[in-house]
C-alpha positions as CSV (number, residue, x, y, z in Angstrom):
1,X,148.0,123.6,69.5
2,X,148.8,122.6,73.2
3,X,146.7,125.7,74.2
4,X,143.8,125.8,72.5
5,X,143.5,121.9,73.6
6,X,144.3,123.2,77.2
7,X,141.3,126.2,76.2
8,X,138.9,123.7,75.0
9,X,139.6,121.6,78.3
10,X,139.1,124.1,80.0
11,X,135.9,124.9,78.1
12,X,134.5,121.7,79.1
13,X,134.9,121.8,83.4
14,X,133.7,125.1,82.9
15,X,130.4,123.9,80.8
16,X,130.2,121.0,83.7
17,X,131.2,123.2,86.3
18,X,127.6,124.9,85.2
19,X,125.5,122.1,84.6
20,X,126.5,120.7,87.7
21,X,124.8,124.2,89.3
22,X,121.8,124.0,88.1
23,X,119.8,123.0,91.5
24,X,116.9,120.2,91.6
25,X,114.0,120.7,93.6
26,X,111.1,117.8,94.2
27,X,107.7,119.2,94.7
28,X,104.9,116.8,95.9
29,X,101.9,117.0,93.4
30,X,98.4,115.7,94.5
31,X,96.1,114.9,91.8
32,X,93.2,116.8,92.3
33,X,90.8,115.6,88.9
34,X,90.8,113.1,86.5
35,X,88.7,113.0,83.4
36,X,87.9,109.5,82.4
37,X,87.6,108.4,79.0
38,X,86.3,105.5,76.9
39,X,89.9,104.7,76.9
40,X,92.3,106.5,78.8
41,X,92.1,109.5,81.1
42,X,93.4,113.0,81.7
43,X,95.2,113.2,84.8
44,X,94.8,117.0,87.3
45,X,97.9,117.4,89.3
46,X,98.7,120.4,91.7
47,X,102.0,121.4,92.8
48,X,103.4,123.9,94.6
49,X,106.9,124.9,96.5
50,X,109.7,127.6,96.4
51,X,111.6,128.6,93.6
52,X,115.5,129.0,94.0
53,X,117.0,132.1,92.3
54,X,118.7,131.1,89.0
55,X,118.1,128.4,86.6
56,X,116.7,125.1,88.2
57,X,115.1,121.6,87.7
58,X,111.7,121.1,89.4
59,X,110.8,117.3,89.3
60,X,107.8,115.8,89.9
61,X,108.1,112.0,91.0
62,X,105.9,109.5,91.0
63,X,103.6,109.4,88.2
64,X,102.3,107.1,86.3
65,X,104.7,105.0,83.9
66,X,101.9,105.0,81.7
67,X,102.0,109.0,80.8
68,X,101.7,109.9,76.9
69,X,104.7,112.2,76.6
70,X,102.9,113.9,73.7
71,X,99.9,115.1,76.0
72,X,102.0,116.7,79.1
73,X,101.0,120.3,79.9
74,X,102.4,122.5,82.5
75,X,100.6,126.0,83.7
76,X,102.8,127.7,86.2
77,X,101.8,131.1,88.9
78,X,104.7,132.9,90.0
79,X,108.3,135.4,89.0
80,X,109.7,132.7,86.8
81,X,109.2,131.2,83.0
82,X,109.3,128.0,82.1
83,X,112.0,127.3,79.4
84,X,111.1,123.2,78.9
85,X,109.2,120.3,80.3
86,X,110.0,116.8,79.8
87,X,109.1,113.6,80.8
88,X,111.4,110.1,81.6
89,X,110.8,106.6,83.6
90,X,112.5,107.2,87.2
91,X,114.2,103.9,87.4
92,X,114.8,105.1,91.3
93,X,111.9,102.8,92.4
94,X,112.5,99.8,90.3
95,X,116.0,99.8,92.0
96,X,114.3,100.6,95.7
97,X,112.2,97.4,94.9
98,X,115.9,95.4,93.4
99,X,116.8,96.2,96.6
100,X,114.2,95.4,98.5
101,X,114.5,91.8,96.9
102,X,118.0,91.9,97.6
103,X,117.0,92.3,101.4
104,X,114.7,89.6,100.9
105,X,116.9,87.0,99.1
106,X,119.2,87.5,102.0
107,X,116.2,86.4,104.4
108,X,116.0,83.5,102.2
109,X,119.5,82.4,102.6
110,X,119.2,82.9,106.3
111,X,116.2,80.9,106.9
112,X,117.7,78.4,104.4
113,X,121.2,78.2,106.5
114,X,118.6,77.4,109.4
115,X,116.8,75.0,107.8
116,X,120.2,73.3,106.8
117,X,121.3,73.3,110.2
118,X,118.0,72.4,111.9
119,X,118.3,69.1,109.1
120,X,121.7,68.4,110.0
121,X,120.5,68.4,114.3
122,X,117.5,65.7,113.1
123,X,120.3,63.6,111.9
124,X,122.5,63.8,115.1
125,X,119.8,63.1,117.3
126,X,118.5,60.3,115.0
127,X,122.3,58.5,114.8
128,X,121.7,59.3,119.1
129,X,118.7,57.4,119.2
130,X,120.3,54.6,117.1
131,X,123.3,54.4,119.1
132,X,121.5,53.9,122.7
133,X,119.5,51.2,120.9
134,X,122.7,49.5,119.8
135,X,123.6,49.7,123.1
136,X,120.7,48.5,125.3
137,X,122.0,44.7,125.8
138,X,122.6,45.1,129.5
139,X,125.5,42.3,131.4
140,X,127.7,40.1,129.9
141,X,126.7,36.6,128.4
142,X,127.1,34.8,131.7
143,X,124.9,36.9,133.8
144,X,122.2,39.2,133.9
145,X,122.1,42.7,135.5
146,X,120.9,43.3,138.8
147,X,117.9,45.1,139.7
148,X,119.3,48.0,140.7
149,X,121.4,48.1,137.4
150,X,118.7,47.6,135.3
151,X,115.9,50.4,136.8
152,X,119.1,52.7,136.6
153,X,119.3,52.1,132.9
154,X,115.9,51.8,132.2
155,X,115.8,55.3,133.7
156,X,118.9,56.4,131.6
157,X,117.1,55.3,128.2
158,X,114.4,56.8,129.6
159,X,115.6,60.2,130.2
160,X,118.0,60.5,126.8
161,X,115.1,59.0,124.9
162,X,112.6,61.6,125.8
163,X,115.0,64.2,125.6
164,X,115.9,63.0,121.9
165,X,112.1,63.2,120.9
166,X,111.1,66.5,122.4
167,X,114.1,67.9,120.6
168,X,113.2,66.1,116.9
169,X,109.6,67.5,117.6
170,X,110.8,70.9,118.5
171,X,113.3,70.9,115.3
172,X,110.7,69.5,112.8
173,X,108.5,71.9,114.0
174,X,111.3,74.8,113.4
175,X,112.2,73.6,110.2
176,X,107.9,73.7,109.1
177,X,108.1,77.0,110.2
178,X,110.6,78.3,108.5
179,X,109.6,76.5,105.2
180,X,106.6,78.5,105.6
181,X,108.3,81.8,105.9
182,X,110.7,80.9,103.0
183,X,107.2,80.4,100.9
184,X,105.6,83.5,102.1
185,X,109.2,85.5,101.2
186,X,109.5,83.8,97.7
187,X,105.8,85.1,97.0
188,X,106.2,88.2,97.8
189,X,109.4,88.6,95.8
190,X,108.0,87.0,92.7
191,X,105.4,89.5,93.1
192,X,107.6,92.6,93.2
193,X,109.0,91.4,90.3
194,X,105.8,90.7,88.5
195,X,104.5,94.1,89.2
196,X,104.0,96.4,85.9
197,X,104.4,99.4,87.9
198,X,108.8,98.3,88.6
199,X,109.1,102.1,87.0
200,X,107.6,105.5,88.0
201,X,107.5,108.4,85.5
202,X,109.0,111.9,86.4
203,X,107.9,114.9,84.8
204,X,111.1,117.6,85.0
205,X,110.2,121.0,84.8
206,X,113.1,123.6,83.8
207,X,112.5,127.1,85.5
208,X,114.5,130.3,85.4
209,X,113.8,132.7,88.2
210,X,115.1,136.4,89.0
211,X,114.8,135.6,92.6
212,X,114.0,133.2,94.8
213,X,110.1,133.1,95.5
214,X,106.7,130.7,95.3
215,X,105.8,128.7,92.7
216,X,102.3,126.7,91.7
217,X,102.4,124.5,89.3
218,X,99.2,122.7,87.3
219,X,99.8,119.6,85.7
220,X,98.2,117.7,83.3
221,X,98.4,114.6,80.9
222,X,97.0,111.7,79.5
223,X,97.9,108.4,81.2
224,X,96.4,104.7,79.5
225,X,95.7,101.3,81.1
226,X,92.3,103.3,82.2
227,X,89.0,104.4,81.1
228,X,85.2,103.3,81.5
229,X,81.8,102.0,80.5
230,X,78.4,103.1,80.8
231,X,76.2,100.7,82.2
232,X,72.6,100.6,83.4
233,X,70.2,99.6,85.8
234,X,66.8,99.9,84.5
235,X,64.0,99.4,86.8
236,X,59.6,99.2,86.2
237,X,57.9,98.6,88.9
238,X,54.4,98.2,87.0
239,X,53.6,99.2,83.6
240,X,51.5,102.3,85.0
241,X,54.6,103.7,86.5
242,X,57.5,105.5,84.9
243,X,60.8,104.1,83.9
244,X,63.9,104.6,86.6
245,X,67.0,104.5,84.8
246,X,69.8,104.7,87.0
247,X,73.0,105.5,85.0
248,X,76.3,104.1,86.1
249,X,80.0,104.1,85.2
250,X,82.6,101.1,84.8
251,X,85.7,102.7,86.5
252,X,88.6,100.6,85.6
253,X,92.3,101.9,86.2
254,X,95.6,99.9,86.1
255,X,97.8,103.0,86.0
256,X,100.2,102.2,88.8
257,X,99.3,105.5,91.0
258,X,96.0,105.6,93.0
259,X,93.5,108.0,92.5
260,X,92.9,109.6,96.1
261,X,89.5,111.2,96.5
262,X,89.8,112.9,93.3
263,X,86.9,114.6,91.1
264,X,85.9,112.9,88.6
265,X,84.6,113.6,84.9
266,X,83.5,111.0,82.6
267,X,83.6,112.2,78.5
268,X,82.3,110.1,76.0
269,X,85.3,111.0,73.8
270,X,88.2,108.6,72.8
271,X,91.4,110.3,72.4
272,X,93.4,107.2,70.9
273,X,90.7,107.3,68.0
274,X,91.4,109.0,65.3
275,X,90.3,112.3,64.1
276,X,90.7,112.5,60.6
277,X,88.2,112.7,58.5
278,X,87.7,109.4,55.7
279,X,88.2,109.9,52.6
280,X,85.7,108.3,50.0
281,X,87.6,106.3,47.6
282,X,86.4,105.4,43.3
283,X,83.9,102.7,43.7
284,X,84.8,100.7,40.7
285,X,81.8,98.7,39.3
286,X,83.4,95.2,37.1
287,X,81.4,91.9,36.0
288,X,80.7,89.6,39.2
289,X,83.0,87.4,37.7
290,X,86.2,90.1,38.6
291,X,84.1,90.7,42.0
292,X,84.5,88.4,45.2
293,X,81.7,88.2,47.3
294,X,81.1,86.1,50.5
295,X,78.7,83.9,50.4
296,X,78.6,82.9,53.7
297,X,76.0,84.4,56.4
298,X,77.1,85.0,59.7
299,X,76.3,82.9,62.3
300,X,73.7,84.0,64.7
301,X,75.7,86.4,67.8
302,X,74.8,85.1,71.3
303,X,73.6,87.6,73.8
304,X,76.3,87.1,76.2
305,X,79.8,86.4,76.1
306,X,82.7,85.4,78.7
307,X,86.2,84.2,78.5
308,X,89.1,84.5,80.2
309,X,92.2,86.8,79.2
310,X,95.8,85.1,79.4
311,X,99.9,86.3,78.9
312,X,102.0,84.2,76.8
313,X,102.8,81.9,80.1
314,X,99.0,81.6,80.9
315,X,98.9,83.7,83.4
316,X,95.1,85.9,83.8
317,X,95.8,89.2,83.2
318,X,93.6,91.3,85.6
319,X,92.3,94.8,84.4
320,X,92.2,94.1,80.2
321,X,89.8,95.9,78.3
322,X,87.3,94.1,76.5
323,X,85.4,96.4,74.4
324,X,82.9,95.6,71.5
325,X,84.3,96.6,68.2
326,X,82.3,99.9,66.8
327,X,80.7,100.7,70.1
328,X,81.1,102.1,74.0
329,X,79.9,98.4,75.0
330,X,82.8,97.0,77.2
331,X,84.1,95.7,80.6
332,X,87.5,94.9,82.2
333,X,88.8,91.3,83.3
334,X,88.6,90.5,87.2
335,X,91.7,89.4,89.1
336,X,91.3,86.3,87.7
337,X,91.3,87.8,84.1
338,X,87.9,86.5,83.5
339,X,85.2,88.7,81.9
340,X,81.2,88.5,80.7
341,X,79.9,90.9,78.4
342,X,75.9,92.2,77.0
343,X,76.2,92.2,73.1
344,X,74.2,93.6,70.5
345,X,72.5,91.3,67.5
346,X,74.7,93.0,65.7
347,X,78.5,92.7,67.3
348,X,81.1,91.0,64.9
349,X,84.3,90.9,67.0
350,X,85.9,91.8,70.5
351,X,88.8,94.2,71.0
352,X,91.5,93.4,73.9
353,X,93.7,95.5,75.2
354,X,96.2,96.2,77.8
355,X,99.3,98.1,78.4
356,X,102.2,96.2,77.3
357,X,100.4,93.9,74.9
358,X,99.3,93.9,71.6
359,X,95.4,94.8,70.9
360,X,94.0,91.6,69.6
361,X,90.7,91.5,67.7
362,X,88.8,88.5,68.0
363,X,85.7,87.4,65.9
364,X,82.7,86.6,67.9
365,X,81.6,83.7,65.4
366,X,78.5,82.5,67.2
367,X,80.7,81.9,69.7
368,X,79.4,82.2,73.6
369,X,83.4,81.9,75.0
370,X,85.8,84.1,73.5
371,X,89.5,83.7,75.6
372,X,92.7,85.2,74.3
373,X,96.1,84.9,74.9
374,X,98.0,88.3,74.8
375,X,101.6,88.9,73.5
376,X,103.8,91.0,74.9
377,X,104.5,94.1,73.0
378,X,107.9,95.5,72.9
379,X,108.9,98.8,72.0
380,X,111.7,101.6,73.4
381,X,110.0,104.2,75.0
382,X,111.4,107.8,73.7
383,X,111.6,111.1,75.6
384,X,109.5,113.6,73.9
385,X,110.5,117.1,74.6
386,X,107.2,119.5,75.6
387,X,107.5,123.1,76.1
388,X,105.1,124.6,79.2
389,X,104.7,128.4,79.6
390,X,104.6,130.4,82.9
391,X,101.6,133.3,83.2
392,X,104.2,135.9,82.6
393,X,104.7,134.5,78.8
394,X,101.3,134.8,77.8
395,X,101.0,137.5,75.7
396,X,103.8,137.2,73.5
397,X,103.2,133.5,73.2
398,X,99.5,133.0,72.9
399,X,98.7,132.4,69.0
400,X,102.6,132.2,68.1
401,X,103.0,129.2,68.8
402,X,101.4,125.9,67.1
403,X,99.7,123.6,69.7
404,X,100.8,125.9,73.0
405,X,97.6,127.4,74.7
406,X,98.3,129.8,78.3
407,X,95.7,129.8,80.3
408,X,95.3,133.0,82.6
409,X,95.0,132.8,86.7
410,X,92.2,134.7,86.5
411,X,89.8,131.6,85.0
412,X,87.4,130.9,88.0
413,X,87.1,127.1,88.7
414,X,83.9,125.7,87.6
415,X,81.6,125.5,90.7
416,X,80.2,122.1,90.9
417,X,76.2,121.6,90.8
418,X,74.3,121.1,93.7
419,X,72.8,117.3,91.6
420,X,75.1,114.8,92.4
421,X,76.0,115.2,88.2
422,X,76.0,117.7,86.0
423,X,76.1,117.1,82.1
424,X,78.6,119.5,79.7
425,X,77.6,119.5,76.2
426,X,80.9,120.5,74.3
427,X,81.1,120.9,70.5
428,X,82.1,117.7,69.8
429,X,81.5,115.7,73.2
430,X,79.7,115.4,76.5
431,X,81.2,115.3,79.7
432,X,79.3,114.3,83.1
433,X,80.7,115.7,86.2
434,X,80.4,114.1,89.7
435,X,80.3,116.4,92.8
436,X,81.3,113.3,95.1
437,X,85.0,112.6,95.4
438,X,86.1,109.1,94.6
439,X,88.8,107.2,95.7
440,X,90.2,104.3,93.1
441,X,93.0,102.0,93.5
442,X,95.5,101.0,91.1
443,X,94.3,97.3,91.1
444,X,92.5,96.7,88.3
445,X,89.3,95.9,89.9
446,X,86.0,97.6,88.5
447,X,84.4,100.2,90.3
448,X,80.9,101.5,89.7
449,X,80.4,105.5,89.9
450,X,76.5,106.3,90.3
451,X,76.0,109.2,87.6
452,X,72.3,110.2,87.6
453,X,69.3,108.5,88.6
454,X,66.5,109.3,85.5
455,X,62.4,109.1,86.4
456,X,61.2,108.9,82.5
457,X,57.6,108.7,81.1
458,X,57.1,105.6,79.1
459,X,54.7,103.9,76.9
460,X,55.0,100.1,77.5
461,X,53.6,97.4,75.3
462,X,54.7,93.5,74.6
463,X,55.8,92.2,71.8
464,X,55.5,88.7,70.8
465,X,56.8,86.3,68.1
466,X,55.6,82.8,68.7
467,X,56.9,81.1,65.8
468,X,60.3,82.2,67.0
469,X,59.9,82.1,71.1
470,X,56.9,81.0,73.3
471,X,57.7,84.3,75.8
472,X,56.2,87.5,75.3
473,X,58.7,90.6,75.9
474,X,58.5,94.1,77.6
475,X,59.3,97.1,75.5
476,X,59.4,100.4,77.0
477,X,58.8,103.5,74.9
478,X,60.9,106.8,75.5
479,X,60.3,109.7,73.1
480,X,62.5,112.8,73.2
481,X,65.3,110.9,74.9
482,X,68.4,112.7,73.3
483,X,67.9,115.1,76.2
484,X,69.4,112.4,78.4
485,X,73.2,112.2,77.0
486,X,72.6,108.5,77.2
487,X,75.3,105.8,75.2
488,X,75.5,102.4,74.3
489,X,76.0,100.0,77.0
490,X,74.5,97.3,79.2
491,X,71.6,97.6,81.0
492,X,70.7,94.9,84.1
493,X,66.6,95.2,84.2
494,X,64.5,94.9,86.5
495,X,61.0,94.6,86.6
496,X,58.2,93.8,89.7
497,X,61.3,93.9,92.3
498,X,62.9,90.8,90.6
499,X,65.7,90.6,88.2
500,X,64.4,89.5,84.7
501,X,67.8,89.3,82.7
502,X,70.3,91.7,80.5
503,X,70.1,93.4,77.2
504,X,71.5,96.3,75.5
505,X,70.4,100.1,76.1
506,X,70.6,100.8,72.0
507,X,71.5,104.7,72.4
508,X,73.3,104.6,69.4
509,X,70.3,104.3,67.2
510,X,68.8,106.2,64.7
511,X,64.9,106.4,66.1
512,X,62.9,109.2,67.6
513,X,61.5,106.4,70.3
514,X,64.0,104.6,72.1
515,X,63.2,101.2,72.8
516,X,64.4,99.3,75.6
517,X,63.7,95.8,76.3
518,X,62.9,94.6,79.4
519,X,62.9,90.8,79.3
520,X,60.4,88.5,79.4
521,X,57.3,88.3,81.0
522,X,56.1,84.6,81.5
523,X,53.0,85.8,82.5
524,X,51.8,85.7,79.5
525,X,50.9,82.7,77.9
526,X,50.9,81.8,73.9
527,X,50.8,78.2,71.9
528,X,51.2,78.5,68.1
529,X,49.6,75.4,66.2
530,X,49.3,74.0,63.0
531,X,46.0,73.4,62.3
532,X,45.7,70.4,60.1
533,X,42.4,71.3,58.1
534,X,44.2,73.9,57.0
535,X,47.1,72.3,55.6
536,X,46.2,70.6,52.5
537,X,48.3,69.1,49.3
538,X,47.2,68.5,46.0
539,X,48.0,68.7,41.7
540,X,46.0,70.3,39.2
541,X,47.6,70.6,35.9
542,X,51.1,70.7,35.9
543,X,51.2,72.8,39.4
544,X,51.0,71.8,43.3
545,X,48.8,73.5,45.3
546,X,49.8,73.9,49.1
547,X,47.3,75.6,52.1
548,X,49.3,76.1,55.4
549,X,47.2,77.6,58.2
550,X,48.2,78.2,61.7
551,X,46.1,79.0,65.7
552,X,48.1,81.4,67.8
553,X,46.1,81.5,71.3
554,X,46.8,83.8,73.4
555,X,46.0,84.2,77.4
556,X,47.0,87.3,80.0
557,X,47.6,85.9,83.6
558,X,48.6,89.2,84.8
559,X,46.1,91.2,87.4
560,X,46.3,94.2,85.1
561,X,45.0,94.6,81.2
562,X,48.2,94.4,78.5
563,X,48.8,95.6,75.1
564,X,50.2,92.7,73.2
565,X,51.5,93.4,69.5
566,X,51.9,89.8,68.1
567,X,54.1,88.9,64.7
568,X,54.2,85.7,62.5
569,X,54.8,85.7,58.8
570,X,53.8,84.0,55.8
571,X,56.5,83.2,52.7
572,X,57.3,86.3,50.0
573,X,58.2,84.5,46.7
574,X,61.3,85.4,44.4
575,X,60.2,83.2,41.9
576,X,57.7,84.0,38.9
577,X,56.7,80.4,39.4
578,X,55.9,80.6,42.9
579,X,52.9,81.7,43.6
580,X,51.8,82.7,47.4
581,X,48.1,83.5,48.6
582,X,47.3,85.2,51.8
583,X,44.5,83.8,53.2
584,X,42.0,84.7,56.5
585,X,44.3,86.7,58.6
586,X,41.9,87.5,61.6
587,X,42.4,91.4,61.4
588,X,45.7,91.0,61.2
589,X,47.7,93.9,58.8
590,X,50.2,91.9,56.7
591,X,53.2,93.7,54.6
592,X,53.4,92.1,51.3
593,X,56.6,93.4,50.8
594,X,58.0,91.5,54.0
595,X,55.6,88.7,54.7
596,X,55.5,90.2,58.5
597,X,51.8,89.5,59.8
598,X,51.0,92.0,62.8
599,X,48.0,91.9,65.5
600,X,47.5,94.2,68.2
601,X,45.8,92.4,70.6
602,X,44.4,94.4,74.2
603,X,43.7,91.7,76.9
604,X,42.3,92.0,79.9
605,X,43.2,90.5,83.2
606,X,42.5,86.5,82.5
607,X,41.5,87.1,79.1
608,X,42.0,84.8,76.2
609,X,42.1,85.3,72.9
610,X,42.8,83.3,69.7
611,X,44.3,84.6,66.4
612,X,45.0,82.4,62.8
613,X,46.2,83.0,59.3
614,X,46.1,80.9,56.4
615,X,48.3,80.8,53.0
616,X,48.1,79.0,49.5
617,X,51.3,78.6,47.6
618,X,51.8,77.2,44.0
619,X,54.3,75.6,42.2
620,X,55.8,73.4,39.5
621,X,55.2,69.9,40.4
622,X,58.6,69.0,39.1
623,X,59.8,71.3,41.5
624,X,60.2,71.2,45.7
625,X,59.8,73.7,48.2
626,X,59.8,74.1,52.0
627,X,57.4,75.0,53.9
628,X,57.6,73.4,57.2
């Protein structure tokens, strides 16, 4: 029994003995591309260094704590295989900062223990100062001092006096000083301490090698707390000249490593979306009593919202994403965690997100301020075991293997386009490639990436609805404009060199024409009237009779002729007892099934022009209806 205990001791050094040989190389890795994504990115890295003979650990330091384990790949060149790869947190810099704090609270207590003592001299010299002033009665009772006595202790009080001052002024100004310092330290250590970034990740690479030679190494992974937005700046200078779209992208990343002149791609996938396919559940049709319905409309959705995104202790959390339920619409909070975001007519709720917290979805409601106030979200973080391959394993891995894909050195790196951008059409996504390296720091802060600059024909005409709003608004026109990869986003526009407002670049919809809005256009003039002749009241039988008729006139104070297509509306009944008459419509086509009255009006530079409708409706008399 005693010796197969001493053998299984033995066993054991032996097994550590070996474990403790396997040899640990760092390698430096440089990310060389990143691929930006909706939300999240795919982080390039390149590493390269020598291989000891044997079995060894090559580590990679320094990454982002922010890494899906799931997504790590490794590609490897050189005379070794790759038997695992696996990722952890490298608490080694949380404890270089502990220890920088350490350094710092030791600072603190020095420049407190000066303070203390700087104190404790202000008292001395004030119980100094008190005790010559005790002390200043000069003689005895009987007789006073002589002059000689008294200009030597005039001088004497004199002297310790000024020497008591200078010092207090010198001390207090020591002791100011160093209150300063101890603020500027207790700053920066609250700071450190506040960082999410106290962690690194470390990606370990197991190798086994025949002999001892050079190995490269090509990294990739997805990494969150990043991502982007399109956004636009669309410009008309006149509406004889073509429409300049100049596509941009909302570079936001939080991921705790910087991004040092890097190439950059920008895919309109989302790889935290899912992939599966819905399923399309029994639609089971009951009375409307068994059926809830909401009754409710929604309330109208503002065209801009802003707020301001919080922790639990009210802190703004810089870098959130704010993102428009259902769409690519979004943005990221500034430093102060304060955002402002373009919606669509159509937007229901806001999405906010952030490493470490809990998405929150928040319903717009009419509302023009939407803040939020984040929780923390908690969970262990897990070491997921991910197997990389080494070029020599290709063959008899490539196909055998669920989810592992060996890519051979001979693929030649794609050469990039002499446009500043080129587009990538993929099966099931676009990418846009910039040629220009870009440098992005780890902050937070939004940075704009100029994609491509579009020239596009465009037929322009205004549209007008005076019973709803006295301005007159630019559409633009663009037919065949899936060619342009464009998405949904915000668009700043521009029109005559001035800045006219913000709307939504609707590339999500379903048209052959795209139509984008570009603001309004005071300079043309409208006034819609009710003309009282027209609007009459009275019985016959048991029915009312009601005649509504309304002047819409019209007037172009632009130097240049416009095309002006002009909407109002007359009532569509839903009642068999409600009957409603058009009347004199002034050429204007109306759609009985809608109600919708359209002109379209040309007016040249100056012109005026007047348009009117008219309407009967009858009803009950016992009955009321609204009309005005």
């Amino acid at each position: 029994m005693k010796r197969i205990f001493a053998s299984l001791i033995a066993f054991s050094l032996l097994a550590i003995a070996q474990a403790q040989d396997i040899k640990e190389t760092t390698l430096n890795s440089q990310i060389k591309e990143v691929t930006l994504f909706l939300s999240g990115a795919q982080v390039f890295e390149t590493a390269s260094g020598t291989i000891p003979t044997g079995e060894s650990v090559i580590s990679i330091k320094g990454l982002s704590p922010y890494i899906d384990e799931k997504s790590i790949q490794v590609k490897a060149q050189g005379n070794f295989s790759i038997q695992a790869v696996n990722k952890r947190l490298d608490y080694l810099s949380e404890k270089e900062v502990g220890e920088k704090v350490k350094d710092l609270q030791k600072q603190i207590e020095s420049i407190e223990k000066s303070i203390t003592l700087a104190q404790n001299r202000l008292q001395i010299l004030s119980n100094k100062a008190s005790l010559l002033s005790a002390n200043k009665d000069l003689g005895g009772t009987q007789s006073g001092p002589t002059m000689a006595e008294l200009r030597t202790a005039l001088d004497f009080f004199d002297a310790e006096l000024t020497k008591i001052t200078a010092e207090e002024l010198e001390v207090k100004s020591k002791i100011i000083e160093g209150e300063k310092e101890l603020e500027r330290i207790r700053n920066q250590i609250l700071a450190m301490q506040e960082s999410q970034n106290k962690s690194t990740s470390e990606i370990r690479i197991r190798v086994k090698a025949p002999a001892s030679g050079n190995g490269n190494f090509q990294i990739n992974y997805l990494v969150a707390n990043a991502g982007w937005y399109p956004k636009y700046d669309v410009r008309v200078k006149t509406i004889n000249d073509p429409l300049i779209i100049n596509y941009k992208a909302e570079v936001f990343q939080n991921t705790g490593v910087e991004w040092k002149n890097v190439k950059l791609r920008f895919s309109n996938a989302n790889p935290n979306q899912s992939g599966q396919a819905p399923l399309l559940e029994k639609w089971e049709l009951n009375y409307a009593r068994y059926t809830t319905v909401n009754k409710f409309a929604l309330p109208p959705v503002p065209g801009q919202v802003s707020g301001v995104v919080l922790d639990s202790n009210g802190e703004p959390i810089p870098g959130a994403t704010v993102l428009v339920k259902g769409t690519t619409i979004g943005t990221s909070t500034d430093l102060d965690g304060r955002y402002s975001i373009t919606i669509p007519s159509t937007a229901q709720s806001l999405v906010f997100s952030f490493v470490g917290f809990s998405t929150q979805e928040i319903a717009i409601q009419g509302r023009s301020t939407v803040s939020v106030s984040m929780q923390e979200d908690v969970y262990a973080l897990q070491e997921v075991l991910v197997t990389g391959y080494s070029q020599e394993a290709k063959k008899s891995l490539q196909g055998r293997v669920a989810g592992v894909s060996v890519t051979g050195s001979n693929t030649k790196d794609r050469e990039s386009a002499p446009l500043l951008t080129s587009f990538v059409e993929n099966q099931t996504t676009v990418e846009i490639e910039v040629a220009e390296p870009y440098s992005i720091k780890t902050n937070g802060e939004r940075t704009l990436v100029d994609l491509k600059n579009y020239e596009i024909p465009a037929n322009y005409r205004y549209t007008a609805i005076p019973k709803l709003d006295k301005d007159a608004f630019l559409l633009a026109e663009i037919t065949d404009w899936s060619q342009y990869s464009l998405l949904e986003g915000e668009s700043n526009l521009y029109f005559e060199e001035g800045f006219v407002g913000r709307s939504i670049l609707n590339a999500a919809a379903l048209q052959d024409t795209l139509q984008i809005s570009m603001g309004r256009d005071r300079s043309i003039v409208m006034q819609r009237e009710k003309v009282d002749q027209f609007s009459k009241k009275r019985t016959i039988g048991s029915n009312i009779t009601e005649s509504r008729g309304y002047e819409i006139n019209l007037k172009n104070n632009k130097s240049q002729p416009v095309t002006l297509l002009v909407k109002d509306q007359i009532p569509v009944s839903v009642n068999s007892n409600i009957t409603v008459t058009p009347g004199e419509l002034t050429g204007g086509k109306l759609d009985p099934q809608t109600g919708i009255i359209t002109w379209e009006i040309s007016l040249a530079p100056g012109a005026q022009q007047k348009v009117s409708f008219q309407y009967e409706v009858k009803y009950p008399k016992s009955e009321r209806i609204i009309l005005d």
